[in-house]
N, C-alpha and C positions, 0 to 999 in steps of 0.2 A: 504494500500500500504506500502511495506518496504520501508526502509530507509539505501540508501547506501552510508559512503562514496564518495566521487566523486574525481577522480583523479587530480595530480594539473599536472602542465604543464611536469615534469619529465618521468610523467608515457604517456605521450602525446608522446612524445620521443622515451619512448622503446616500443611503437605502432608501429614506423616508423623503418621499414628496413634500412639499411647504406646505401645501393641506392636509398631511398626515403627520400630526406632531407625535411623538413616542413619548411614552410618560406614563405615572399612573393614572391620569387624570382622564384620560382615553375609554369610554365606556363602549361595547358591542352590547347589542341586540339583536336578536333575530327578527326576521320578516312577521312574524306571529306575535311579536313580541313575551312569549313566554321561557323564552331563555338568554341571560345576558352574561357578560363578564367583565372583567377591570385587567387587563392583562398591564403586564410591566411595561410592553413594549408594543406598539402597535407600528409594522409596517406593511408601504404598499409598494413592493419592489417596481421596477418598469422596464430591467433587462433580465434576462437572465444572471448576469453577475450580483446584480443588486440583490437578487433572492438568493444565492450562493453566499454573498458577504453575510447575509442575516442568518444566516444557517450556521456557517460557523463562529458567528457570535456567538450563537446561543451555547454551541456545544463548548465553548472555551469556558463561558460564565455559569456550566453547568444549569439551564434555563431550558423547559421545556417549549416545544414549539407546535402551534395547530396551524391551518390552513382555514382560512373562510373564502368561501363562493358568495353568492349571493343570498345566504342566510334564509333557505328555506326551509331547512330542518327545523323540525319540534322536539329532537333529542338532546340530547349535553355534548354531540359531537364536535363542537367549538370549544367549550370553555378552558380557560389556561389562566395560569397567573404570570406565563411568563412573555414567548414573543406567539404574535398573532399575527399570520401574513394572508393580508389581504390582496390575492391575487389578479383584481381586476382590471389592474393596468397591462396586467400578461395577457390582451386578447387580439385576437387576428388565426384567419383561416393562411394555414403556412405552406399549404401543398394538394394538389389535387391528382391522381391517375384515373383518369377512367375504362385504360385496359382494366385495372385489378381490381376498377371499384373500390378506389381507397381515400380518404380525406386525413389532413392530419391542421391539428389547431394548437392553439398555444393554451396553456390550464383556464383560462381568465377568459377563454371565448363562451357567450349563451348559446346557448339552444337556437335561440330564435337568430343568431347569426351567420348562423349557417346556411338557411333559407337559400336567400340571393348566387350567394357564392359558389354553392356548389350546382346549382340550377344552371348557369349560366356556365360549367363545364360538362352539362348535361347528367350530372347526380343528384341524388336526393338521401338525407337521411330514412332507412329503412320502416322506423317509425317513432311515435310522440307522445305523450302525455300529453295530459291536458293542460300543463303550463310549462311555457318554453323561456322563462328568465333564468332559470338556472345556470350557473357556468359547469362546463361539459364536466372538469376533473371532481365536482362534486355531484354531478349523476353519475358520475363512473364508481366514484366511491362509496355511491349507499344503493348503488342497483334502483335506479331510478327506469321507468318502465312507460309505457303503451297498455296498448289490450291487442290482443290477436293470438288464439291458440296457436297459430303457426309464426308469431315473430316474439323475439328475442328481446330483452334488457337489454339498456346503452352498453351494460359492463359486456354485455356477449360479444359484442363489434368490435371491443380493441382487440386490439392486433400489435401494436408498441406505444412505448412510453419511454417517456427521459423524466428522469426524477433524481431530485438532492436524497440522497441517503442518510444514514446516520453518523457517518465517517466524514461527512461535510464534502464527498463527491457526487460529481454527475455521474449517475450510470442511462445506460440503455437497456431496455429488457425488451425484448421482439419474438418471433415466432419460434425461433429457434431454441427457447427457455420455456417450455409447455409452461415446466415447474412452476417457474418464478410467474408466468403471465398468467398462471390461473389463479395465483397471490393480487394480484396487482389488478386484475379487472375488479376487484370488488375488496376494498382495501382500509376502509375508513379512516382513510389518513396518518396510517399508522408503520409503512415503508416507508414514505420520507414525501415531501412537498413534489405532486407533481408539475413539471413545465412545459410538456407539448405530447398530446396522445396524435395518433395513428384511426381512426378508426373504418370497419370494412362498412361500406354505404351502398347504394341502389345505384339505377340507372333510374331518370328521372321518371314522375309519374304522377297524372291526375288522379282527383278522388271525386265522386259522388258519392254524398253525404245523404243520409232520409236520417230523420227524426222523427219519432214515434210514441205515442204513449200508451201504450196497451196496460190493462189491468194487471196487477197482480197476478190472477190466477190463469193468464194470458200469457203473460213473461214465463210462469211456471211450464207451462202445455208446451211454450216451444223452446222452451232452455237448451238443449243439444242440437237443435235442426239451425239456431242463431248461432251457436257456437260455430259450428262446421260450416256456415253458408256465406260465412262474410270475412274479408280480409280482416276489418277491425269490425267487435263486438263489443259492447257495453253497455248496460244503464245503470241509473240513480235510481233507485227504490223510495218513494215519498210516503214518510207516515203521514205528514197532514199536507192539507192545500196550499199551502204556503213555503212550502222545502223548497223546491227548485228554485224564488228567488233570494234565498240565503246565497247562493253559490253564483247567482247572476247568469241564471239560465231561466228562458221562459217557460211559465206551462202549458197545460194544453190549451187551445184558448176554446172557451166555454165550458169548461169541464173541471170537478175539482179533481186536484192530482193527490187526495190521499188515496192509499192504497194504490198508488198506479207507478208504472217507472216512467222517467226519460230515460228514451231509447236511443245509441245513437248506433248506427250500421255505415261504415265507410268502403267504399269498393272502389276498385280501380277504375278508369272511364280513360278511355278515347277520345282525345282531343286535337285536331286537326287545325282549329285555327282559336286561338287565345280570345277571341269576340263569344266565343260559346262559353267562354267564365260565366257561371252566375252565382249571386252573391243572395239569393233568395236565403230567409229564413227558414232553416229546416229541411234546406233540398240545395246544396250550396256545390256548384262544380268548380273546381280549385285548383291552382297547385298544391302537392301533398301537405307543403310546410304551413301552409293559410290553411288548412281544414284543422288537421289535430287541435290547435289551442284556441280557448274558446269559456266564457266564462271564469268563474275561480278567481278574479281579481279583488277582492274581499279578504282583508288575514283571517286564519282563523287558525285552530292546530284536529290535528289528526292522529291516531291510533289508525294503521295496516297491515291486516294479518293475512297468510298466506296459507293456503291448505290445497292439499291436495287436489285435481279437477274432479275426480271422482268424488271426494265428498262437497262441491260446492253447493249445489243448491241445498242436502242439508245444513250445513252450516248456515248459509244465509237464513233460512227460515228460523233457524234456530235463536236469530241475531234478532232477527222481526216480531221474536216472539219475548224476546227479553225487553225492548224498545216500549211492547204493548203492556207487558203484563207490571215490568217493574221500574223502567226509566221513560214513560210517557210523558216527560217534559221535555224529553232529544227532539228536537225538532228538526234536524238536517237532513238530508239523503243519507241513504248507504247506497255509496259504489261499488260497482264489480266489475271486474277486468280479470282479463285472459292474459298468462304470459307463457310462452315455450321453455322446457327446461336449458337449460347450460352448464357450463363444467365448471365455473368460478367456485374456488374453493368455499364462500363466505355468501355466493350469492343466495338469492334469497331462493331461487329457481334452479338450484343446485341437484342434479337428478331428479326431477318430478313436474314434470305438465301443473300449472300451479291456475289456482281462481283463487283471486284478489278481491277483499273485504275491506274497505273503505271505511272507518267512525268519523263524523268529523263533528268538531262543537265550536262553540264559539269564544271570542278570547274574550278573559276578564269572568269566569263563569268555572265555577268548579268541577273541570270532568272528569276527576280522579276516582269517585264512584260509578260512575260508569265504564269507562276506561276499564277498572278492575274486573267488575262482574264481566266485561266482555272476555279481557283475557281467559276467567277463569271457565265461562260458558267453552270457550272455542280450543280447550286446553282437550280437550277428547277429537280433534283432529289435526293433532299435530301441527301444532301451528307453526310456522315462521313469522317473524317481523319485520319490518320498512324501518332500516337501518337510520333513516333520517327523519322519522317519525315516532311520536312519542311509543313508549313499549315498554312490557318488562320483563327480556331475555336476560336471564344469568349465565354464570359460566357451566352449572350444571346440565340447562335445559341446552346449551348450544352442543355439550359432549354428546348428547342425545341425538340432536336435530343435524347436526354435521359434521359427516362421515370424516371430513378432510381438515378438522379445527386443528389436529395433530401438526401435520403440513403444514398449515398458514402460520399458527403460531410458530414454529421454526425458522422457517423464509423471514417472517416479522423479525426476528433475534436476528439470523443473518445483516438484513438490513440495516438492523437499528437495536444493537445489544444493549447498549444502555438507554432503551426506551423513551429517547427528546420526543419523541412522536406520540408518546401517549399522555391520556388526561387521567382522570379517575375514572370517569365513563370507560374508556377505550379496555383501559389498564383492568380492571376486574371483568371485562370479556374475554379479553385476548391480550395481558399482560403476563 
């Protein structure tokens, strides 16, 4: 291993942009605002050296170090007391192939900026969530998702990464390293700060969008024939009439939407000339990156648990019946999405076809009793959880839930032996 150097506090400094003073005085918050911190040091690197120098600051001053994105997690995956590197001055799309169908961005690029760019080399990201401000190295890190029985989690799509380690070096990890790449697709920031992923994308393509509200016991009759019949599947389950405009979705109009879903079904379309775009509510023909996000611009936080496809629509009833009988002030939708298995050590769709169970409540409102009874209801199908949403996986239930915690935990030591990368959150999962 070389020997570098290590910055003292000066070079710490011109890390930090004029509008990002480093101090204790420095408060983070998350998007939801229910998670915050006071870290020692706050910077927002703008080259890659600059996030280098910060790195081996910390490791010199023996000071822990986290990563934030754009703060949409509802877990403790930020908090630090020590340096906090706010990567979103690292953004730009940095390369495109469209023989291999491959994209690569710098950590600090969103979701939604990829759109344009890779359109216009004739790719498209394969697919979205319903909200695209994220920056790409924090979807990668908590298995951030879509819906489509047959498409993949962002962390499925990389392919490479360049990341600071815990040694205060740039390494590269590529295909060539299943090992280390099936660590590193789903990683909760616990190898080291990343600075530029790789990841495998589409060849471009429109959507035709329908929305639909069919009843409850309508959604139930056709649950696997929707599964199997649409690229992207999904809906919101409404206890009362008034759910879908919590999340800034419309309902059905003349119809009350308790008991009913918002439906949404997206399918590929043929479009020959860009003048056949329409922008109709509810029947909307697009490009891919305009359909996915949609709604959701409201904070709020969320509990997502992951079961098997086989047991989903138990489960969900199971959810609907908890909602009715013992927490009938939830007033939100519950979501459900479809995600493909993958091989990411940590992912949440780690060997198993998985249907995605969506809580969500509102900030400033105590959802800690419901949050729990849910966990404890859905604890009889094996649950997993949404690594950037609220939950409460131990290190017992993960020895249980993931065949490969052995593995990741090792590769993480390799990476990062004296653990700068972990918080207390991270550290009692995978410390």
């Amino acid at each position: 291993m070389t020997t570098t150097n290590l910055p003292n506090n000066a070079a710490l400094a011109r890390a930090a942009t004029p509008s990002a003073p480093f101090g204790t005085d420095v408060t983070w918050t998350n998007w939801g605002g229910n998670q915050s911190a006071t870290p020692a040091f706050t910077v927002r690197p703008r080259t890659e050296q600059e996030a280098l120098d910060a790195v081996r600051f910390a490791i010199r001053e023996g000071l822990p170090v986290r990563a934030v994105g754009s703060g949409h997690s509802s877990s403790p995956l930020v908090q630090t007391g020590g340096v906090l590197m706010d990567m979103s001055a690292l953004s730009a799309i940095t390369g495109t192939d469209k023989g291999r169908r491959r994209a690569r961005a710098l950590a600090g690029t969103t979701i939604s900026a990829f759109g344009d760019p890779l359109w216009e080399q004739g790719l498209a990201l394969g697919n979205q969530g319903d909200i695209d401000k994220q920056q790409i190295a924090g979807a990668l890190s908590t298995s951030t998702h879509g819906s489509g029985k047959d498409l993949g989690s962002f962390s499925s799509s990389l392919r490479w990464v360049k990341l600071i380690n815990g040694y205060g070096e740039i390494v590269e990890i590529g295909e060539g390293q299943l090992r280390e790449l099936r660590a590193a697709q789903v990683a909760l920031g616990t190898l080291g700060v990343f600075l530029e992923v790789e990841l495998a994308v589409e060849d471009r393509y429109y959507l035709q969008e329908e929305i639909t509200y069919p009843t409850w016991s309508e959604t139930a009759a056709t649950w696997q024939t929707d599964i199997d019949a649409n690229r992207h599947y999904s809906f919101l389950w409404c206890p009362e009439d008034g759910s879908c405009e919590l999340l800034d979705l419309p309902g059905a109009p003349g119809q009350s939407m308790a008991n009913r879903s918002y439906t949404k079904r997206y399918n590929i379309a043929q479009v020959q000339d860009e003048r056949e775009i329409s922008r109709t509510e509810g029947a909307r023909l697009d490009r891919s990156y305009r359909i996915y996000p949609g709604g959701f611009t409201t904070p709020f936080h969320e509990l997502e648990y992951f079961v098997p496809s086989e047991h989903g629509l138990a489960a969900v009833e199971a959810v609907q019946e908890l909602i009715r009988t013992k927490h009938s002030a939830q007033r939100y939708p519950v979501e459900v999405r479809w995600v493909k298995a993958d091989e990411g050590y940590m992912s949440q769709f780690q060997g198993r076809d998985t249907t995605v169970i969506t809580l969500t409540t509102e900030p400033g409102t105590d959802y800690w009793p419901f949050f729990r009874d849910a966990d404890a209801l859905l604890q009889e199908f094996e649950p997993r959880a949404h690594w950037g949403k609220i939950h409460f996986m131990t290190r017992k239930r993960l020895e249980r839930l993931y065949p490969e915690l052995d593995t990741f935990i090792q590769i993480r030591r390799e990476f990062d032996p004296r653990g700068i990368f972990l918080n207390d959150h991270t550290r009692a999962l995978v410390g």
